[in-house]
C-alpha positions in Angstrom: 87.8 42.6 5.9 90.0 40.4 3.9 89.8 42.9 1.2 91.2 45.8 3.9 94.0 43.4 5.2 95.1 42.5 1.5 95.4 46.5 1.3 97.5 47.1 4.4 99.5 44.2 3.0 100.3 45.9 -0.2 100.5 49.4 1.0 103.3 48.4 3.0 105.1 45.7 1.6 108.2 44.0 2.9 111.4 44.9 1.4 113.3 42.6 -0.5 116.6 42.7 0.1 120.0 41.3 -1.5 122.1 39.2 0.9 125.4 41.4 0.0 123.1 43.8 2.6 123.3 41.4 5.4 126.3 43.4 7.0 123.7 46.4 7.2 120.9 45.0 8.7 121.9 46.2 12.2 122.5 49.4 11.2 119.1 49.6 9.2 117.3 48.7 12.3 118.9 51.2 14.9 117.7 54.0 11.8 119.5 57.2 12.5 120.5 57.4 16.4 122.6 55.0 18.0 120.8 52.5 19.9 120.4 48.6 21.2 119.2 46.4 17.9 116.9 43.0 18.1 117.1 41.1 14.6 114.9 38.1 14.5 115.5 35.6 11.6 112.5 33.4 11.1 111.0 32.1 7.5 107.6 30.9 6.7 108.4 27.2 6.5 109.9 27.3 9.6 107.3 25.6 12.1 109.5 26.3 15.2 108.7 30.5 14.1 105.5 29.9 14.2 105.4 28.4 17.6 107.2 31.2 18.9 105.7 34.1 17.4 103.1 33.9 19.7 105.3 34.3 22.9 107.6 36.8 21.2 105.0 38.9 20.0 104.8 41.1 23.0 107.9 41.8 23.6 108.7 42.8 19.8 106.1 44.9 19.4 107.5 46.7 23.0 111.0 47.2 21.6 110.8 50.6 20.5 109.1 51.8 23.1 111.8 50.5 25.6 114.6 52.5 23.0 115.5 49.5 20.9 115.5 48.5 17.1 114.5 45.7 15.8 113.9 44.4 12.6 112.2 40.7 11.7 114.5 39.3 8.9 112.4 36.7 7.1 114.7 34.2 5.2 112.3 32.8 2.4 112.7 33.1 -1.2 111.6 36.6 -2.9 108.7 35.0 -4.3 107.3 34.1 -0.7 107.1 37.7 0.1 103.4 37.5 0.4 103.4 34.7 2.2 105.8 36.1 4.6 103.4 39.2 5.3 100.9 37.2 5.6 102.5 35.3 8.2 103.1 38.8 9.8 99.4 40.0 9.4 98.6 36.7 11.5 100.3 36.9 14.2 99.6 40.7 14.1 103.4 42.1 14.0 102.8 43.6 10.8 103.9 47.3 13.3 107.1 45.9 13.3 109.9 46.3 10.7 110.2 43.0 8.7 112.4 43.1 5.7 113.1 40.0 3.6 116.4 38.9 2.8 117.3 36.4 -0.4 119.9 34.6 1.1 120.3 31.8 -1.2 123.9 31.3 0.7 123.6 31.7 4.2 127.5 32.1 4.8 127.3 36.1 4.1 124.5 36.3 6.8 126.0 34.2 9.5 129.5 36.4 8.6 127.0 39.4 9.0 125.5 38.3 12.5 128.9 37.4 14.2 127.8 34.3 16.5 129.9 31.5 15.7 127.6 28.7 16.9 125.2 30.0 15.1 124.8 27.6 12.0 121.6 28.9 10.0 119.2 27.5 12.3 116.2 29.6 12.7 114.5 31.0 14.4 117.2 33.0 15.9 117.6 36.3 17.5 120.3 38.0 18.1 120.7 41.3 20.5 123.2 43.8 19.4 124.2 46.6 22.0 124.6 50.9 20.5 127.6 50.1 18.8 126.5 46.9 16.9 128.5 44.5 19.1 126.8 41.6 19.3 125.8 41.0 23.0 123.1 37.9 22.8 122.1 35.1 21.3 119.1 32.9 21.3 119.2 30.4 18.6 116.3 28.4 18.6 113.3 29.3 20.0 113.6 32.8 22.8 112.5 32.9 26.0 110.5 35.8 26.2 111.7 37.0 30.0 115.5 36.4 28.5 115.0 38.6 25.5 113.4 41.3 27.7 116.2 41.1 29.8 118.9 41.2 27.1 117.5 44.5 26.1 117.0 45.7 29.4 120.5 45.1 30.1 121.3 47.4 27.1 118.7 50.2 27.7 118.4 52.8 30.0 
């Protein structure tokens, strides 16, 4: 089993992206029609990601289905990557787009996000609307019924 996982795992391995791509990571999670985006930032030493994970994980594997994007933004170091989809495998989201982004500086990706309370603090998930304006934030840990709502609100 472990040997089948560690497959999956390497078949489809996170991206590692630069943090000049920051300001595309909405549009990268829409794909190619217009639509409502969810990005959740979360890292692997974060311990309040991994309390939440389990609440969010419903509602982020539902996204798609209910015509949103959304796209899990780890924030660890390159060399974490497998540590970060391992992270994914165990809380089973490994469905859902994850990318991770070596943000060394945080400034470009809080520029990026557009919430100006938002300090770096993670987890933190932000709801953009079809045109990338974003509409909501939940910095901190997200209430699952709130988030569902915030894209609801978006969605037809």
């Amino acid at each position: 089993m472990m040997g089948a996982l560690l497959a999956a795992l390497l078949a489809a391995a996170m991206p590692v992206l630069p943090v000049s791509q920051a300001p595309k990571l909405v549009a990268q999670a829409a794909g190619k029609q217009a639509r409502p985006v969810v990005l959740h930032f979360w890292a692997t030493w974060c311990v309040a990601c991994r309390q939440e994970f389990p609440s969010l994980r419903q509602q982020l594997l539902q996204l798609p289905d209910r015509g949103a994007g959304v796209l899990l933004v780890s924030i660890d170091r390159p060399e974490q990557r497998t540590r970060a989809e391992e992270m994914l495998a165990q809380y089973k989201l490994l469905a859902v787009p994850a990318v991770l982004l070596d943000a060394p500086d945080p400034d470009p990706v809080l520029r990026a996000v557009g919430e100006p309370k938002w300090d770096g603090t993670l987890p933190a998930t932000f709801v953009f609307d079809a045109q990338g304006k974003l509409r909501k934030s939940f910095i901190g840990r997200a209430s699952p019924a709130k988030l569902q709502a915030a894209v609801r609100s978006l969605t037809p």
